[in-house]
C-alpha positions as CSV (number, residue, x, y, z in Angstrom):
1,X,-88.4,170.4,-17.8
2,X,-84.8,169.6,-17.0
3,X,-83.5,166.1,-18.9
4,X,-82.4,164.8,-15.3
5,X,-85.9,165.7,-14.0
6,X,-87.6,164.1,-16.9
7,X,-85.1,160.9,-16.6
8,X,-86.6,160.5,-13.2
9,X,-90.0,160.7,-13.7
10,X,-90.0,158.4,-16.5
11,X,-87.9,155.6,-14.6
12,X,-90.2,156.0,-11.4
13,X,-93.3,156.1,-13.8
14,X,-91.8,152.9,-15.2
15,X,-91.2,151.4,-11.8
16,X,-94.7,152.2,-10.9
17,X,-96.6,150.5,-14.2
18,X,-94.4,147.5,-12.9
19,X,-95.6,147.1,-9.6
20,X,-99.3,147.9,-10.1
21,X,-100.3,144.6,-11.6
22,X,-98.6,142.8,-7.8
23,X,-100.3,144.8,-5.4
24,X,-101.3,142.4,-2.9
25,X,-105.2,141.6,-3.4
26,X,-107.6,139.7,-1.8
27,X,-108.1,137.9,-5.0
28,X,-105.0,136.9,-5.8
29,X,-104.0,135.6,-2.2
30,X,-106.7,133.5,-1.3
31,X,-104.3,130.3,-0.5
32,X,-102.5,132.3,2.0
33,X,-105.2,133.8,3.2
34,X,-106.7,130.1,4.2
35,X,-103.5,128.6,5.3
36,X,-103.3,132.2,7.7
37,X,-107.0,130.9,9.2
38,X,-105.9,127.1,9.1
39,X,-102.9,128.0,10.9
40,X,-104.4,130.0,13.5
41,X,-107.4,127.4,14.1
42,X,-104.4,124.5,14.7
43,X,-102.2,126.7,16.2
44,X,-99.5,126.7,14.2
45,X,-98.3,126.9,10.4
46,X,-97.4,123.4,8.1
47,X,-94.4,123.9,6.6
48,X,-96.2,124.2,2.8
49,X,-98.3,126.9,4.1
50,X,-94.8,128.5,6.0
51,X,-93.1,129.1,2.3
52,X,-96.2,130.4,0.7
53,X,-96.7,133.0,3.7
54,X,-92.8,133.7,3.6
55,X,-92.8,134.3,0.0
56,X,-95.5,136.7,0.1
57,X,-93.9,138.3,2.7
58,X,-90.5,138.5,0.8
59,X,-92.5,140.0,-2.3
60,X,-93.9,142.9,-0.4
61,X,-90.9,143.9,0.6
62,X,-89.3,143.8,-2.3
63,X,-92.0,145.9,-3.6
64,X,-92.1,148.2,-0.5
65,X,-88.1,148.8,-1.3
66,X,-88.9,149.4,-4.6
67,X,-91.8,152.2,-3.7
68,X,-89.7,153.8,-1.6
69,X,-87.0,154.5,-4.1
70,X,-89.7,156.1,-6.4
71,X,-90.5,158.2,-3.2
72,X,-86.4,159.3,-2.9
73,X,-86.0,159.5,-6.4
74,X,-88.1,162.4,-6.5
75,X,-87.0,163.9,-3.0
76,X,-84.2,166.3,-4.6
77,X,-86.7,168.1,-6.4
78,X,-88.5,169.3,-3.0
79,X,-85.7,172.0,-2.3
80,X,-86.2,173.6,-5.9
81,X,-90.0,173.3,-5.2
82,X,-90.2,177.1,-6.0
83,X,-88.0,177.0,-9.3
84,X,-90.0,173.9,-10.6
85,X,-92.8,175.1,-12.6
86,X,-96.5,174.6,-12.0
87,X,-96.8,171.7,-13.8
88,X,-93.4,170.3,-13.3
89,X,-94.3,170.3,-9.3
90,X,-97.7,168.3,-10.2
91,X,-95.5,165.8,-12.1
92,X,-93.3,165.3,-8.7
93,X,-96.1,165.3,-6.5
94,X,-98.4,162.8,-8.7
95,X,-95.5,160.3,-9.0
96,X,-94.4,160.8,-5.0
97,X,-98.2,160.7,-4.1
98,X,-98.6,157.4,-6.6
99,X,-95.8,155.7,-4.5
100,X,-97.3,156.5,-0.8
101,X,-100.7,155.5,-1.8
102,X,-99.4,152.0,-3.0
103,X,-97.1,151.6,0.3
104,X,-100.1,152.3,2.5
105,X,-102.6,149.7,0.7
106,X,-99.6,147.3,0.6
107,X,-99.2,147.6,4.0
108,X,-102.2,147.5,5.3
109,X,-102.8,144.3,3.3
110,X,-99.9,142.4,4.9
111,X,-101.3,143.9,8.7
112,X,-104.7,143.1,7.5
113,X,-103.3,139.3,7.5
114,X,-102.5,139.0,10.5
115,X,-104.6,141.3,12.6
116,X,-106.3,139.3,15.2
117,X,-104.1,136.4,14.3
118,X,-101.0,135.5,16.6
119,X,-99.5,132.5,14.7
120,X,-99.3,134.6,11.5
121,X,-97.5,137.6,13.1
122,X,-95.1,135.4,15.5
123,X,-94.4,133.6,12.0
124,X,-93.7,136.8,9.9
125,X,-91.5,138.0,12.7
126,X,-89.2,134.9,12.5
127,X,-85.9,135.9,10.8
128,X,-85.5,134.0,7.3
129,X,-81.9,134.1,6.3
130,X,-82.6,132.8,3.0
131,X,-84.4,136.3,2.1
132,X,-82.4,138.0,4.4
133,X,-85.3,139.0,7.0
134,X,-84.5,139.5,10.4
135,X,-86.1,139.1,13.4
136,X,-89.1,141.1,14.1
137,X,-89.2,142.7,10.7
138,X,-93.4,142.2,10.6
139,X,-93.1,143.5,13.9
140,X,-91.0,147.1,12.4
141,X,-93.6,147.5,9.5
142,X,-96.4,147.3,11.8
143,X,-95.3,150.2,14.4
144,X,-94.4,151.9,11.1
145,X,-98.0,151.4,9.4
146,X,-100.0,152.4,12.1
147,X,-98.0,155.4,13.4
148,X,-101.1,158.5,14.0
149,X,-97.4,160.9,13.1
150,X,-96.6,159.1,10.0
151,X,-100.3,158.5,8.3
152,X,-101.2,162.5,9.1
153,X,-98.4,163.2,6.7
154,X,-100.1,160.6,4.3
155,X,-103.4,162.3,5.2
156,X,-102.1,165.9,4.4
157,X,-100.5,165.1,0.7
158,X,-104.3,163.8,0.4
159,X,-105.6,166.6,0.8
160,X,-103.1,168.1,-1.5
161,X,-104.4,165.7,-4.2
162,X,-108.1,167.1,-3.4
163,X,-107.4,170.2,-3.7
164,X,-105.9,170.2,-7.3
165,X,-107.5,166.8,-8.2
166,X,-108.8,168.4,-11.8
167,X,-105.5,169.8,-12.5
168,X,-104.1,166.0,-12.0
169,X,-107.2,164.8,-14.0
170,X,-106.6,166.5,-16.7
171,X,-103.3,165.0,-17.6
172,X,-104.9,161.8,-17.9
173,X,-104.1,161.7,-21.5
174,X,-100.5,162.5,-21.1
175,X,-98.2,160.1,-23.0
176,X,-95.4,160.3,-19.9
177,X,-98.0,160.2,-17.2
178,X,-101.3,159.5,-18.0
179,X,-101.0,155.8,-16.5
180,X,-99.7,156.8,-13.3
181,X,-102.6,159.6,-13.2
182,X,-104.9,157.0,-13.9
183,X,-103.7,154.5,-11.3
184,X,-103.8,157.3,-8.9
185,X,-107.7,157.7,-9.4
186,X,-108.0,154.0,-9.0
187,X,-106.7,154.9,-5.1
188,X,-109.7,157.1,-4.7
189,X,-112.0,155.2,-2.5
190,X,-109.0,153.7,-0.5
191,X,-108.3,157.3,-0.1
192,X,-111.7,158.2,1.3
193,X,-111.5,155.1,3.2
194,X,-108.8,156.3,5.1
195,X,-110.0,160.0,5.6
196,X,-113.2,158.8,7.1
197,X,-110.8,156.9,9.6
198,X,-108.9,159.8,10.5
199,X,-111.8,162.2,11.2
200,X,-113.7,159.6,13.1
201,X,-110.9,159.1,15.3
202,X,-110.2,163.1,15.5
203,X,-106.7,162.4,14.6
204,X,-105.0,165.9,14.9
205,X,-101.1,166.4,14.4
206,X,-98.7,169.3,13.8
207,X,-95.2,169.6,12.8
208,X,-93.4,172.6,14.0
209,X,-90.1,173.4,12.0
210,X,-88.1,176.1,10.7
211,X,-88.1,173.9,7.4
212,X,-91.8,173.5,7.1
213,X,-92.7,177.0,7.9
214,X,-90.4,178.4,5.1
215,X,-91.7,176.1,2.7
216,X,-94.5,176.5,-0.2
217,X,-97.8,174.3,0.2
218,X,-96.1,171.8,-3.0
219,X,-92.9,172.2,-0.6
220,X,-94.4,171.1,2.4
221,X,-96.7,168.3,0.9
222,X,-93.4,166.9,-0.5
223,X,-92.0,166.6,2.4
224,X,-94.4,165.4,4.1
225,X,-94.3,162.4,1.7
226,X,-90.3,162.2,2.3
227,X,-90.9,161.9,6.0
228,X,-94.0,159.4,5.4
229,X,-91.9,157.1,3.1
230,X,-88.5,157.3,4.5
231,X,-86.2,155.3,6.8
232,X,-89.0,152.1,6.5
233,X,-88.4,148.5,6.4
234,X,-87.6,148.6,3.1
235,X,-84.1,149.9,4.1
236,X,-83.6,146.8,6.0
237,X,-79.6,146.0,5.7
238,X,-78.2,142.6,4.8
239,X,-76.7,141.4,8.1
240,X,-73.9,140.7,7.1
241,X,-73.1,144.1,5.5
242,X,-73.1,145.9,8.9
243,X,-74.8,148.9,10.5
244,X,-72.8,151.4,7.9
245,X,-73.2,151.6,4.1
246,X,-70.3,150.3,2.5
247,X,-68.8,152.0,-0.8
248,X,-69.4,150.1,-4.2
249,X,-66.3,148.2,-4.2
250,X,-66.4,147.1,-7.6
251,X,-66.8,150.3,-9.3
252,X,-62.8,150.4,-9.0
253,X,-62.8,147.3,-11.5
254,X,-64.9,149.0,-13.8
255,X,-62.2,149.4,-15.9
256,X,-60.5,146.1,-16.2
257,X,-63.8,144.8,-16.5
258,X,-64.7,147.1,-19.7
259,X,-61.3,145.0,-21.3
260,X,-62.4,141.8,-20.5
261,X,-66.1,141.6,-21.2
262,X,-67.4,140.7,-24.3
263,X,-70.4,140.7,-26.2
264,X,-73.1,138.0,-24.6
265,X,-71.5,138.1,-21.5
266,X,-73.1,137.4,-18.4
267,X,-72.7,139.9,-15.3
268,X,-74.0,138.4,-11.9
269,X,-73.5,140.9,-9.1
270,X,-74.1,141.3,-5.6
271,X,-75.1,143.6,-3.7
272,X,-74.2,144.0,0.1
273,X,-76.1,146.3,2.2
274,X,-79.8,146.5,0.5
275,X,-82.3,144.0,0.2
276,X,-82.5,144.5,-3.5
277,X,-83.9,141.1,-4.3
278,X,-86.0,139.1,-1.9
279,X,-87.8,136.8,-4.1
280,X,-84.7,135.4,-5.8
281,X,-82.6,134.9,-2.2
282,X,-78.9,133.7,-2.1
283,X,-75.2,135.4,-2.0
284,X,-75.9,136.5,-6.3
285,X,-79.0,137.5,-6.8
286,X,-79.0,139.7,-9.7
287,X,-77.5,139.5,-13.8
288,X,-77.5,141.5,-16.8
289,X,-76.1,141.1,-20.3
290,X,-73.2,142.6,-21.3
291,X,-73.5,144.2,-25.4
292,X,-70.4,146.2,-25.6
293,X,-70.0,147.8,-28.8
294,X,-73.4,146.7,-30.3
295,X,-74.7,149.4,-27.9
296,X,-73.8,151.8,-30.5
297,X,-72.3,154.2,-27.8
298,X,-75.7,154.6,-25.8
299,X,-75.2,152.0,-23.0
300,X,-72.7,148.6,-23.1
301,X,-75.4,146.7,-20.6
302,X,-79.2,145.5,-21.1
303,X,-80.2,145.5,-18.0
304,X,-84.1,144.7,-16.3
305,X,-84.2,146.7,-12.9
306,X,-86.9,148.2,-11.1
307,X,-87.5,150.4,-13.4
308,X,-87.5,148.1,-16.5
309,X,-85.2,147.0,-19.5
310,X,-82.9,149.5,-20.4
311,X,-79.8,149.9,-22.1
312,X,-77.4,151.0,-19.1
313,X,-73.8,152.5,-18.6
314,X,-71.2,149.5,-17.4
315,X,-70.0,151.7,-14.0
316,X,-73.9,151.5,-13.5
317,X,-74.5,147.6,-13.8
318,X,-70.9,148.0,-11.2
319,X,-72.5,150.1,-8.8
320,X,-72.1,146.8,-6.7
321,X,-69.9,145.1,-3.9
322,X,-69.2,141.8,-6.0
323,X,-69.4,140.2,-9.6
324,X,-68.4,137.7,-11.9
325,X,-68.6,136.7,-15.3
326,X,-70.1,134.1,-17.3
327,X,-69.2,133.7,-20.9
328,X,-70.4,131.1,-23.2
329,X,-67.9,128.5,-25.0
330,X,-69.1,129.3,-28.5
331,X,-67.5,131.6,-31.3
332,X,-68.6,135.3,-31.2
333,X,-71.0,135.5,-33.7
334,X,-73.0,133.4,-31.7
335,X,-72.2,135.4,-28.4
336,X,-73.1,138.5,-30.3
337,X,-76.4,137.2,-31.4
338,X,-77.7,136.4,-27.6
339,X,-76.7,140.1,-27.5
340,X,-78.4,140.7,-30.3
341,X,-81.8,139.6,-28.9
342,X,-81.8,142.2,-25.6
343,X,-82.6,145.0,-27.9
344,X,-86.0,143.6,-28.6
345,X,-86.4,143.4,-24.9
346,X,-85.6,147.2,-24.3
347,X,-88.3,149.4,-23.0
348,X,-89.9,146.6,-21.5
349,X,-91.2,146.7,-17.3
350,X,-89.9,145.1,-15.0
351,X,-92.0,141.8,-13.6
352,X,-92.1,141.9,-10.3
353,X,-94.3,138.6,-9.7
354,X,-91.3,136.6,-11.7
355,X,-93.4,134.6,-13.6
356,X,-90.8,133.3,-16.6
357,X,-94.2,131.9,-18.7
358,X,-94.9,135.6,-19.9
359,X,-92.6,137.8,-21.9
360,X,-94.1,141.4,-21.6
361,X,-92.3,142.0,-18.4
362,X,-89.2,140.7,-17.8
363,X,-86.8,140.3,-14.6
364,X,-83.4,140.0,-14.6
365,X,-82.8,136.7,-14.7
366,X,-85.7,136.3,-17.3
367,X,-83.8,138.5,-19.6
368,X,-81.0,136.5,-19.3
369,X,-82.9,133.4,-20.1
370,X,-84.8,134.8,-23.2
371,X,-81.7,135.9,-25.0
372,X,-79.4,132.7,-23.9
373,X,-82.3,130.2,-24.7
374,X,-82.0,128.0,-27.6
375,X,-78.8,129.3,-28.6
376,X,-76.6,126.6,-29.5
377,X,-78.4,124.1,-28.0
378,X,-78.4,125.7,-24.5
379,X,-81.1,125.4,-22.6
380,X,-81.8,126.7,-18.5
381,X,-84.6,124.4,-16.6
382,X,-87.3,127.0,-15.0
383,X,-88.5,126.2,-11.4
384,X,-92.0,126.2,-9.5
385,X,-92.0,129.2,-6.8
386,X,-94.9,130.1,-5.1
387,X,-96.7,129.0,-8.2
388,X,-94.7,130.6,-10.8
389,X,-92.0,128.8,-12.7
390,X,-88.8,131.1,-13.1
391,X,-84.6,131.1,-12.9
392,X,-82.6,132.3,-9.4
393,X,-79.6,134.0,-10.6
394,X,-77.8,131.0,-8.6
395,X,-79.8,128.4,-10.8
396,X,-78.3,130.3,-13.8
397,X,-75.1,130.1,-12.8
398,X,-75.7,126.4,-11.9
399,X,-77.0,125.0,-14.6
400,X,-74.3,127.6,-16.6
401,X,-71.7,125.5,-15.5
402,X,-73.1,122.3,-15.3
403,X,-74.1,122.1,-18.8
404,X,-70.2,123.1,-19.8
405,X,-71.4,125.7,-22.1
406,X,-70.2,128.3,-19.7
407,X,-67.3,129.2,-17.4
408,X,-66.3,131.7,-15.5
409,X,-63.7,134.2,-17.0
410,X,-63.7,137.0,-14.5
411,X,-64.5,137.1,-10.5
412,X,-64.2,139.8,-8.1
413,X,-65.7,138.5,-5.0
414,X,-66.0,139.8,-1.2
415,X,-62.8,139.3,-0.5
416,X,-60.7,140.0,-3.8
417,X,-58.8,143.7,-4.1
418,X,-58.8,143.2,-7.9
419,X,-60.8,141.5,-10.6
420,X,-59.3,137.7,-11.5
421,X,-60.0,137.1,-15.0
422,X,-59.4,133.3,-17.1
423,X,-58.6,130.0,-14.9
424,X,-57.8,132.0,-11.9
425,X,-61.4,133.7,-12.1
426,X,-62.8,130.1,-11.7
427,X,-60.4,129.2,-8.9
428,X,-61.4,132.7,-7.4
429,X,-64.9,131.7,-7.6
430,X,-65.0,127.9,-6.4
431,X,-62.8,129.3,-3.5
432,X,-65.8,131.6,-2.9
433,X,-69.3,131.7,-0.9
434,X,-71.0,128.8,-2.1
435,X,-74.2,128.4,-4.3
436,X,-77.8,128.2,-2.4
């Protein structure tokens, strides 16, 4: 197997083990459930029961953005579908296959909510431009969800997965898969679920193509799956980024940046034209630390991302529209040592539920948090969300400054055509969009 093949499959396997544990259950959504029949009975939602549903909502698609990367991350690999070996093409499929199976049950669940109840779907189709959501976006993932052209494709990579199911069986005890092929069989009786749905309705459908007829079966199952997962709500835009997708601006300051930044640094970044972070809304949603030399040549930035805590590349960590940089007032050894503590997070998923209390998982801003913690008598103040207690990136930079531990040395913001660093990073920055 190719190392760039292999790098993908284990980042989407990663991304996968991550989001298993928050796929939206009856069990675990019991409150929104009731407030969904309360609100319906009165008529309306009370605004308690309005944040819970809108958080829920702001999770799934999160994690629907999140599936759907898995699903293009292995889309390259469709074109060499005859190159791949046997068991490399059972690798792409099982991961692909893993991710479609999770956006369908997802949602369904979120439909499942408010089928048969009007308040719940005129309230999920009410823009929030604190998580970004525009108008009618319940309204998109419905028409999407319960399209007969877009669940046959779904319905055709299952039988795919029937027809070699003891080929995927057997890797069960594979040490890069074996997870993912045992979440998979977990989707079984959804699976059937849905096949008995299709047949009773007769649901026929047929693609004719040039592309389809020249591929192989793995070929055209893939593709299927492309089609099935692509172009979805989870590419919803930021409004304010516009209708095109804009070119990572700050890439260009990569290399100032890799002359200012220090061990124990703190990168915020933004991102313009994705919805890359729902659960943690505002204009910087997302941090990593910056470890420099201490990286030993294999990545300057510990970063948690979908795919979980890994050493990364700084042009990666730039692959953004916007940044600045937090550095704490202390001496470098103890800079260095907050650095030192991301390595023992390395490795680790990412948490997509955000819940600060465990360590196992970590998202961004937890990472942050655990290495910054208790150094040097700082200290960040976690808040209750939807039940969880955990750290906006905004919040970080809030209490950053407000504990004068902190301050900005370098800012390249929206408007900026080069990276400010020292007092006129700070100006930059107080000039700048304001904190939520």
């Amino acid at each position: 197997m190719s190392a760039i093949l292999a790098h993908e499959i284990e980042s989407s396997r990663d991304t996968l083990l991550a989001i298993a544990p928050v796929m939206p259950k009856r069990t675990n959504l019991q409150q929104e459930i009731a407030d969904a029949e309360a609100a319906q009975e009165r008529g309306y939602y009370l605004p308690d029961e309005d944040e819970r549903l809108r958080e829920v909502f702001a999770q799934y698609l999160e994690v629907r953005t999140a599936l759907r990367g898995v699903v293009g991350r292995m889309e390259p690999w469709v074109d060499m579908g005859r190159k791949l070996e046997r068991q490399e093409q059972l690798r792409v499929f099982i991961v692909g296959f893993t991710a479609a199976c999770f956006l369908v049950r997802s949602g369904l669940f979120m439909i499942g909510m408010a089928e048969g109840r009007k308040v719940v779907r005129r309230k999920l189709d009410e823009a929030e431009p604190r998580f970004g959501i525009p108008r009618k976006a319940f309204t998109q993932v419905y028409r999407l969800q319960s399209s007969v052209r877009r669940m046959w494709k779904f319905h055709e990579a299952w039988q795919f997965y029937d027809r070699n199911k003891q080929e995927i069986h057997d890797l069960h005890n594979d040490p890069e898969l074996g997870e993912i092929v045992t979440l998979l069989a977990a989707e079984e009786p959804f699976m059937e679920t849905r096949r008995r749905e299709y047949w009773k309705h007769r649901i026929r459908y047929r693609i004719h193509s040039f592309r389809r007829r020249h591929r192989t079966g793995f070929e055209q199952t893939m593709f299927q799956l492309f089609e099935f997962g692509g172009r979805t709500v989870s590419e919803l835009r930021d409004p304010t980024a516009g209708l095109r997708r804009l070119p990572k601006r700050a890439l260009t300051q990569c290399d100032c940046a890799s002359e200012l930044l220090e061990p124990g640094d703190i990168i915020v970044t933004r991102h313009r034209d994705a919805l890359s972070n729902l659960f943690m809304p505002g204009f910087w949603p997302h941090a990593a630390l910056f470890v420099g030399k201490l990286g030993n040549g294999e990545g300057e930035v510990v970063e948690a991302r979908k795919d979980g805590v890994k050493l990364r590349p700084l042009n990666e960590t730039l692959s953004v529209d916007a940044f600045l940089v937090l550095r704490g007032k202390f001496g470098a050894n103890i800079r260095e040592g907050a650095a030192e503590r991301a390595f023992g997070h390395v490795g680790k998923l990412y948490d997509f539920a955000f819940d600060f209390r465990q360590s196992h998982r970590l998202a961004c801003t937890a990472l942050i948090y655990r290495c910054w913690h208790g150094q040097a008598g700082v200290g960040f103040t976690l808040g209750e969300k939807a039940g969880r207690l955990c750290l906006s990136a905004e919040d970080l930079i809030q209490q950053a400054l407000a504990s004068e531990k902190f301050e900005v040395v370098g800012y390249f913001g929206p408007d900026c055509e080069k990276l400010s660093e020292g007092p006129a990073a700070a100006e930059r920055f107080l000039a700048g969009p304001p904190l939520q």
